[in-house]
PATIVEX-924630 format. One record per atom (N, C-alpha, C, O): x, y, z; atom name. Coordinates in steps of 0.001 Angstrom, whole numbers. Layout:
<recs>
+---------+---------+---------+------+
|      c1 |      c2 |      c3 | atom |
+---------+---------+---------+------+
|       X |       Y |       Z |   CA |
...
+---------+---------+---------+------+
</recs>
This chain:
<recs>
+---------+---------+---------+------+
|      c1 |      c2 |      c3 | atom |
+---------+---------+---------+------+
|  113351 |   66702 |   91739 |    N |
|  113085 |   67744 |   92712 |   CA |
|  111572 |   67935 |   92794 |    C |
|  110873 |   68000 |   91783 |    O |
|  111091 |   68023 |   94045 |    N |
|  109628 |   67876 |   94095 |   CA |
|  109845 |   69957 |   94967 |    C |
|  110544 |   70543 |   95794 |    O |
|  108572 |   70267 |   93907 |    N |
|  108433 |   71531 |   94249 |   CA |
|  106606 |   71985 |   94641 |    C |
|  105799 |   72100 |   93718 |    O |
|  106185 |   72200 |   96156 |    N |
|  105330 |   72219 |   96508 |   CA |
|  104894 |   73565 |   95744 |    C |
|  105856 |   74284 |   95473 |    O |
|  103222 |   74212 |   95208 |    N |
|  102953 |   75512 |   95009 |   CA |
|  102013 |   75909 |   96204 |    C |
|  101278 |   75130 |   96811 |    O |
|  102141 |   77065 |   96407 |    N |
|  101746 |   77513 |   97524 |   CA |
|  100734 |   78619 |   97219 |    C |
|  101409 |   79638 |   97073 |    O |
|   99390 |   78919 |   97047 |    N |
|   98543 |   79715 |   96884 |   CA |
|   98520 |   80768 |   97458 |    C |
|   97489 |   80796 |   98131 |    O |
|   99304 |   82010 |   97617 |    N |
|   99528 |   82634 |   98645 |   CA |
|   98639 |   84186 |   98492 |    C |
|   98629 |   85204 |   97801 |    O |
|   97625 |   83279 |  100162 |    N |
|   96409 |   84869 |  100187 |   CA |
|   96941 |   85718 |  101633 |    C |
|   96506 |   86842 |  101882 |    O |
|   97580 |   85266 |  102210 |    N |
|   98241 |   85821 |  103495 |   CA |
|   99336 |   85055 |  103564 |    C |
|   99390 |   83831 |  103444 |    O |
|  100393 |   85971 |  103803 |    N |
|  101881 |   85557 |  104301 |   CA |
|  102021 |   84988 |  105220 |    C |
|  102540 |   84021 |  104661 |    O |
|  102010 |   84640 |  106505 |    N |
|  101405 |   84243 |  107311 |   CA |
|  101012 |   82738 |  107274 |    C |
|  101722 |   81745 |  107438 |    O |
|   99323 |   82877 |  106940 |    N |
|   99075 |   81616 |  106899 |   CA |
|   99985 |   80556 |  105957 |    C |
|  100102 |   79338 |  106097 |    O |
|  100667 |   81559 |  104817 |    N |
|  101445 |   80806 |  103548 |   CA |
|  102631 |   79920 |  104864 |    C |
|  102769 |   78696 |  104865 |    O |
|  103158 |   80601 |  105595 |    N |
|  104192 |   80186 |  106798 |   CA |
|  104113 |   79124 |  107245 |    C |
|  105101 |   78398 |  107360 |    O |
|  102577 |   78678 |  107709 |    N |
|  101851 |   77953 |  108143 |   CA |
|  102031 |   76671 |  107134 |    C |
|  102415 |   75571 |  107531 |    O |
|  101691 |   76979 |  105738 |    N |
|  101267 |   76207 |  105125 |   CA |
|  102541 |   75255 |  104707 |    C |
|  102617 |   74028 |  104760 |    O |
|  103490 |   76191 |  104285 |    N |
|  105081 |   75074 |  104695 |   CA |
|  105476 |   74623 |  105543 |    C |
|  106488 |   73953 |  105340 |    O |
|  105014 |   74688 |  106812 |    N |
|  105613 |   74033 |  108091 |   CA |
|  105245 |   73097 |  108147 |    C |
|  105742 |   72245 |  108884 |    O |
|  103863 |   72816 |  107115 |    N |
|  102922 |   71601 |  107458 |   CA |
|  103533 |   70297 |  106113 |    C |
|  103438 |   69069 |  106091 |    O |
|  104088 |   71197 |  105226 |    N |
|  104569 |   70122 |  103998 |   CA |
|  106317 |   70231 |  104284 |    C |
|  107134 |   69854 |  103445 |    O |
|  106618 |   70700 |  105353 |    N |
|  108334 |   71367 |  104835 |   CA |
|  109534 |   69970 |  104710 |    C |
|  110634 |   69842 |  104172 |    O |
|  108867 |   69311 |  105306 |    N |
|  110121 |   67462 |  105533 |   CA |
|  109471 |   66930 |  103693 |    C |
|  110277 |   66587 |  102828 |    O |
|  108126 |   66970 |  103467 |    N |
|  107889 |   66363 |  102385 |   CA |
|  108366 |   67131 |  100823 |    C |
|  107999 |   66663 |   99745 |    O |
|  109107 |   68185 |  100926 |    N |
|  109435 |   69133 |   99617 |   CA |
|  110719 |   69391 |   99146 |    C |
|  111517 |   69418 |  100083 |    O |
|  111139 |   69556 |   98254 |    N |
|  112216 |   70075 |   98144 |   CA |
|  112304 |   71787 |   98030 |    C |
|  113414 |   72319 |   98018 |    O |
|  111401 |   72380 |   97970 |    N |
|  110921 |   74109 |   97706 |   CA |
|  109644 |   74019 |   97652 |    C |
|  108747 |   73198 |   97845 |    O |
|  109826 |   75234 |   97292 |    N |
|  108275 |   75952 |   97153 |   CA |
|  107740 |   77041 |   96289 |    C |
|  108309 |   78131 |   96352 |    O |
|  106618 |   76880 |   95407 |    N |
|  106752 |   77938 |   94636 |   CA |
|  105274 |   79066 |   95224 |    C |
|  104128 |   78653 |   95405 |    O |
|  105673 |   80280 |   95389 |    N |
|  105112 |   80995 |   96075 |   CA |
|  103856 |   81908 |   95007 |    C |
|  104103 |   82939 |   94381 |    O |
|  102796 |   81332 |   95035 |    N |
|  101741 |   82127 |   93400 |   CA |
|  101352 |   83503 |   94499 |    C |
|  100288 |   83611 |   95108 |    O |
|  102492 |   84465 |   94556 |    N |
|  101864 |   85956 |   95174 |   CA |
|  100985 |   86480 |   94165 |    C |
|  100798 |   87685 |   94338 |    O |
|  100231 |   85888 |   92930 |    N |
|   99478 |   86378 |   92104 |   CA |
|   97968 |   86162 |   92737 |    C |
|   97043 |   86864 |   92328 |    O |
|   97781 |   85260 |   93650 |    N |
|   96913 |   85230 |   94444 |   CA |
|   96664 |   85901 |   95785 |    C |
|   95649 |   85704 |   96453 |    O |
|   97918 |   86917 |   96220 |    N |
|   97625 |   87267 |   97506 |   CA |
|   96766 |   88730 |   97307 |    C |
|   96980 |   89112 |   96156 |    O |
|   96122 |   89412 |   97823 |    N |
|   95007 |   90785 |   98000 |   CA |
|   95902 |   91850 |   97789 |    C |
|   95673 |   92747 |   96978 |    O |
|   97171 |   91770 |   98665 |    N |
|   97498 |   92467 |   99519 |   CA |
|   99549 |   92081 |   99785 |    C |
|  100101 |   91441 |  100680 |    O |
|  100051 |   92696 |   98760 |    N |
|  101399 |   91872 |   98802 |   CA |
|  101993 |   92732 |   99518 |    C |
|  102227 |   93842 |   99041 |    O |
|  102398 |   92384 |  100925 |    N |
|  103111 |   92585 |  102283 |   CA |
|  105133 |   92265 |  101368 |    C |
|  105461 |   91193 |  100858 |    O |
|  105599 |   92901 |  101409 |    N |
|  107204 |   93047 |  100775 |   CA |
|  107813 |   92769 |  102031 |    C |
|  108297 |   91639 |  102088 |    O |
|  107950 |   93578 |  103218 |    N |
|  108013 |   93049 |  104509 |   CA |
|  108097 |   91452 |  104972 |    C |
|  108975 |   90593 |  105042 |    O |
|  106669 |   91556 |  105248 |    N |
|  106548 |   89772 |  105333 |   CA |
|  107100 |   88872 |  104909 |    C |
|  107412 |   87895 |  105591 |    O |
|  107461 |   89071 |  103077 |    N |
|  107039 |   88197 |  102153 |   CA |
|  109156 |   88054 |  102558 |    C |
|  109937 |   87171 |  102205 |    O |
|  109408 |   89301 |  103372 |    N |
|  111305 |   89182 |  103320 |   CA |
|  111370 |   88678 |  104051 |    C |
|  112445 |   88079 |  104051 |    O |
|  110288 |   88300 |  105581 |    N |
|  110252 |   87817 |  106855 |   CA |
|  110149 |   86183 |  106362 |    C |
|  110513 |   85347 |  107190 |    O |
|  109834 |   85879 |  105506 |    N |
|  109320 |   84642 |  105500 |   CA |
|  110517 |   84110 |  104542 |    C |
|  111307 |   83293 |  105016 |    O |
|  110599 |   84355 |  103808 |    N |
|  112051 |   84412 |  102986 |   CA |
|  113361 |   84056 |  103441 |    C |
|  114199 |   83349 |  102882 |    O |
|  113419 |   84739 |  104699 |    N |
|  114857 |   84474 |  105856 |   CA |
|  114516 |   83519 |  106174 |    C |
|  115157 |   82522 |  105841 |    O |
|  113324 |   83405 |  106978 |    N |
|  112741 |   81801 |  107604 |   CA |
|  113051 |   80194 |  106645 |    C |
|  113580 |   79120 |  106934 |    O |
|  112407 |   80756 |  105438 |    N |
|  112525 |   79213 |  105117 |   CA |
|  114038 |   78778 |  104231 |    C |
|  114634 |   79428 |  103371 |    O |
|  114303 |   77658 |  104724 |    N |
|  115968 |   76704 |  104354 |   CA |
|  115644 |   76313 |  102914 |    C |
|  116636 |   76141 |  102206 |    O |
|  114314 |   76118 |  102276 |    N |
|  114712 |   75742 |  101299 |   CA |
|  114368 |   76588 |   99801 |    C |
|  113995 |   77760 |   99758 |    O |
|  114577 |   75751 |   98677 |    N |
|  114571 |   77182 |   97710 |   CA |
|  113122 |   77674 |   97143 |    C |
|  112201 |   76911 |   96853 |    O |
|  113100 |   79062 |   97044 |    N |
|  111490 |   79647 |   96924 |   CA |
|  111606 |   80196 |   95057 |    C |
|  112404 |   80583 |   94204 |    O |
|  110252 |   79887 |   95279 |    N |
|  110492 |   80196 |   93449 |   CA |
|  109019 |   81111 |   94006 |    C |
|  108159 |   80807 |   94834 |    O |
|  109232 |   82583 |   92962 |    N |
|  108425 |   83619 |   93164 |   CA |
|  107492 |   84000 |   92146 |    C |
|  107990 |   84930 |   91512 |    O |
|  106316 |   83683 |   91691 |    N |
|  105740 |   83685 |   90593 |   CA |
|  104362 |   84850 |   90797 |    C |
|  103511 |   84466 |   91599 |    O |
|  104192 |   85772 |   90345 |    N |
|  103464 |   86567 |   90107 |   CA |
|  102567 |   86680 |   88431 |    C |
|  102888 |   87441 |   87519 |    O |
|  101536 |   85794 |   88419 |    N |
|  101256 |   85374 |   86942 |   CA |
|  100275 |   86000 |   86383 |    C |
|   99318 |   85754 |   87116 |    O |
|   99915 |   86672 |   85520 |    N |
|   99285 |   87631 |   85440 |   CA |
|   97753 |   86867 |   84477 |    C |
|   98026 |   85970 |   83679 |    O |
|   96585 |   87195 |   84597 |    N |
|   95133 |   86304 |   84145 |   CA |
|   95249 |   85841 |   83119 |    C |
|   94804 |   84693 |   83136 |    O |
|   95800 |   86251 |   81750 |    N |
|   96036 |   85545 |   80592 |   CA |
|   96732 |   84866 |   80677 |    C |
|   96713 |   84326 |   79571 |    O |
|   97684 |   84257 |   81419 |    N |
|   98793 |   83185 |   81837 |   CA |
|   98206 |   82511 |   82486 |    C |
|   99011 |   81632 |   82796 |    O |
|   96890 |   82207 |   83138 |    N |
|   96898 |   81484 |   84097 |   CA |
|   96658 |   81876 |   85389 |    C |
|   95858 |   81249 |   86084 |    O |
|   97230 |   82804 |   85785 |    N |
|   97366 |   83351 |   86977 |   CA |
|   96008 |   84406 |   87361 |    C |
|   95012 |   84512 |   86646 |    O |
|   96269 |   85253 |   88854 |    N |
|   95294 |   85457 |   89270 |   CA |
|   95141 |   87270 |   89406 |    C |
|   94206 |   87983 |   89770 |    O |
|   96656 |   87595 |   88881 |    N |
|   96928 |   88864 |   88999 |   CA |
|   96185 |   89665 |   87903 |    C |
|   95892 |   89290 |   86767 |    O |
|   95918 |   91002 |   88576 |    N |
|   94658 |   91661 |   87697 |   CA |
|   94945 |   92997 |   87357 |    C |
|   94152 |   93578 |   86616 |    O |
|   95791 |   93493 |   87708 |    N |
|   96504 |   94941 |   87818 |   CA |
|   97013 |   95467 |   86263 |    C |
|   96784 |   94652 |   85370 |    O |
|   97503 |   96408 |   85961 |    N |
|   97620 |   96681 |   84543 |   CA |
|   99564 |   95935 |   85237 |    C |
|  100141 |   95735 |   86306 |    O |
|   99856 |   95779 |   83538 |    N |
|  101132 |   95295 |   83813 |   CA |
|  102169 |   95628 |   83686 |    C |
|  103210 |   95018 |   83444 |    O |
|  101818 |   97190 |   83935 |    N |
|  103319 |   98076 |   84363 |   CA |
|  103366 |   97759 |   85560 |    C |
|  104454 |   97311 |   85924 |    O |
|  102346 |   97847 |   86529 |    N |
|  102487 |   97352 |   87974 |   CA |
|  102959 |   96108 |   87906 |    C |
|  103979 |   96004 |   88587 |    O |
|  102624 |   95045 |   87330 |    N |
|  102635 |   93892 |   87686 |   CA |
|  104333 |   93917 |   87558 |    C |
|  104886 |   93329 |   88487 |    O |
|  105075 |   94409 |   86720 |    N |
|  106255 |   94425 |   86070 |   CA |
|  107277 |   95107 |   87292 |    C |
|  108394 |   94691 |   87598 |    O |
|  106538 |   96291 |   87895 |    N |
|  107129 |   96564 |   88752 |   CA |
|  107453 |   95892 |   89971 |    C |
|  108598 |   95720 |   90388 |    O |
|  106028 |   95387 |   90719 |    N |
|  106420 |   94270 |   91496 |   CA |
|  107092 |   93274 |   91233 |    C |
|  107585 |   92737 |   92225 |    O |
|  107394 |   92626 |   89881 |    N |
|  108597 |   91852 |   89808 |   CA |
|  110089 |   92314 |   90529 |    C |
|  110734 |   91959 |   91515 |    O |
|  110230 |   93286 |   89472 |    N |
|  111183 |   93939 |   89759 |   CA |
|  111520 |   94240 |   91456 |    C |
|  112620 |   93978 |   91941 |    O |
|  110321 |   94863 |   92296 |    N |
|  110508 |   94599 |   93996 |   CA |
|  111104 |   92942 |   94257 |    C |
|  112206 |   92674 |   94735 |    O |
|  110270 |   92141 |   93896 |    N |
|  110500 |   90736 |   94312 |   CA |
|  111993 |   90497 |   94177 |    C |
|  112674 |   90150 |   95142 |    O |
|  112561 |   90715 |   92789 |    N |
|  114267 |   90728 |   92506 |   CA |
|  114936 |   91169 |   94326 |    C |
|  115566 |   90405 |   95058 |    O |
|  114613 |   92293 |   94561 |    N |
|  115302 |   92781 |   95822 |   CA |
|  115335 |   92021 |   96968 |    C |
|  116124 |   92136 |   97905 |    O |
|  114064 |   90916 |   96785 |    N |
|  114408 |   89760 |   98013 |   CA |
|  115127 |   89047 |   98138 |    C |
|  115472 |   88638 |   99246 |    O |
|  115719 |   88554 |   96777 |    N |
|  116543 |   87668 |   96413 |   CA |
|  115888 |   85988 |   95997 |    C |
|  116395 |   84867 |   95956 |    O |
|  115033 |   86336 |   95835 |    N |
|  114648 |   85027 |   95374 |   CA |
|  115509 |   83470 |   94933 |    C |
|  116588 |   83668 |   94375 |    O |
|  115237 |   82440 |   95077 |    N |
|  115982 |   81481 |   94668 |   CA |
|  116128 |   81110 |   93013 |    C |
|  116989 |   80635 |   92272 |    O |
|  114460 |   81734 |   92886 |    N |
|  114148 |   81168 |   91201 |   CA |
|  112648 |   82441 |   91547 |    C |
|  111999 |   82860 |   92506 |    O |
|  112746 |   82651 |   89715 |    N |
|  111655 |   83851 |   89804 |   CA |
|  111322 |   83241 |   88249 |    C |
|  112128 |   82861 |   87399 |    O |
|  109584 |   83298 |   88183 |    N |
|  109030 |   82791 |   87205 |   CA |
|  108787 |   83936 |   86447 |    C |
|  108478 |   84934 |   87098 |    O |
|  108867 |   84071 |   84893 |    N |
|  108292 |   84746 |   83813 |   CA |
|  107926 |   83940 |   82761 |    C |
|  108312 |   82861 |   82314 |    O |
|  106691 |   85116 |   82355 |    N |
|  106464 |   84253 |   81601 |   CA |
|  106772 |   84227 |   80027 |    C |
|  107031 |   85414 |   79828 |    O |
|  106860 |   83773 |   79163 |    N |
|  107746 |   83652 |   77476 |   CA |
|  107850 |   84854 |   76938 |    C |
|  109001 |   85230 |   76714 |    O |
|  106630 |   85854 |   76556 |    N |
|  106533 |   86633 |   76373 |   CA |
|  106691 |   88415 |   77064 |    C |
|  106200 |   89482 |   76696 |    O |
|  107650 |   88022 |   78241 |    N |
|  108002 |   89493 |   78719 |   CA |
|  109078 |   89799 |   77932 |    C |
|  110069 |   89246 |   77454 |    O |
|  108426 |   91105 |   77968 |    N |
|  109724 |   91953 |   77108 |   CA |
|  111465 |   91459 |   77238 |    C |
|  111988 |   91106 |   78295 |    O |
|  111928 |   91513 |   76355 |    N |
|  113284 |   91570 |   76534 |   CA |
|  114508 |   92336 |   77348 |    C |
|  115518 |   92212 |   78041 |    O |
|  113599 |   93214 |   76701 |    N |
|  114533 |   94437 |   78150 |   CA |
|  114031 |   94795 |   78957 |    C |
|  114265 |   95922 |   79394 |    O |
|  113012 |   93880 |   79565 |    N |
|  112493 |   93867 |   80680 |   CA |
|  113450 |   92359 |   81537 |    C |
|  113606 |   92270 |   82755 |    O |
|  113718 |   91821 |   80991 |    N |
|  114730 |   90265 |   81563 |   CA |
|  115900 |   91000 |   81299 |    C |
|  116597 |   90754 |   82284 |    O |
|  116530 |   91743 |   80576 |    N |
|  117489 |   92201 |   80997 |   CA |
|  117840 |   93523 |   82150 |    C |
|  118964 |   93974 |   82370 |    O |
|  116614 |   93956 |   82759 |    N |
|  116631 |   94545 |   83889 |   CA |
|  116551 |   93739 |   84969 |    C |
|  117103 |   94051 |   86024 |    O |
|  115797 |   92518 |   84812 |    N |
|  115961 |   91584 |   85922 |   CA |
|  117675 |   90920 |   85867 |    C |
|  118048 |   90107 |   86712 |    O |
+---------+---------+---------+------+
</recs>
C-alpha cells in the first residue's frame, strides 16, 4: 500500500494537492500538525470528497511533528478529529492510556 503524506497548511490547497497524486496512491496521510489554522469544517468537506483512505496525524514537536500548542489542546483536537471519522488516526507510543481508551 503506497500512502502519499500530505503537509497540510490550507485545506484547500491540501484538495488540490491530491487531485494531482490521486490515480498514483493508495491514501493519504494528512500532517494537520502543520496547518496555522485547523478548519474542522473543511477538513469534513474534504473528507466526504476523497474515495480513498485518510490517515489523520496531528504530531506534536518532540515527535517530529510541527504542532506547538500545550497538549491538552493537542489531545483535544484529536479527540475532534475522532468525530470525522477518520480511516486511520496516528498516535504516538507514549499517549496516555486512557487517553486511547477514550479514542
Amino acid at each position: 500500500m503506497l500512502i502519499t503524506a500530505i503537509r497540510v497548511r490550507d485545506i484547500a490547497e491540501s484538495l488540490l494537492q491530491i487531485h494531482q497524486v490521486f490515480e498514483q496512491t493508495d491514501g493519504f496521510e494528512l500532517r494537520l500538525d502543520y496547518c496555522e489554522h485547523l478548519d474542522l469544517v473543511a477538513l469534513k468537506n474534504l473528507r466526504s470528497q476523497c474515495a480513498k483512505p485518510l490517515i489523520f496525524t496531528l504530531r506534536r514537536a518532540d515527535q517530529g511533528g510541527q504542532y506547538q500548542g500545550p497538549e491538552a489542546e493537542r489531545l483535544q483536537l484529536i479527540l475532534d478529529l475522532c468525530a470525522l471519522q477518520p480511516d486511520y488516526l496516528d498516535l504516538e507510543y507514549d499517549v496516555p492510556p486512557e487517553f486511547i481508551a477514550q479514542v
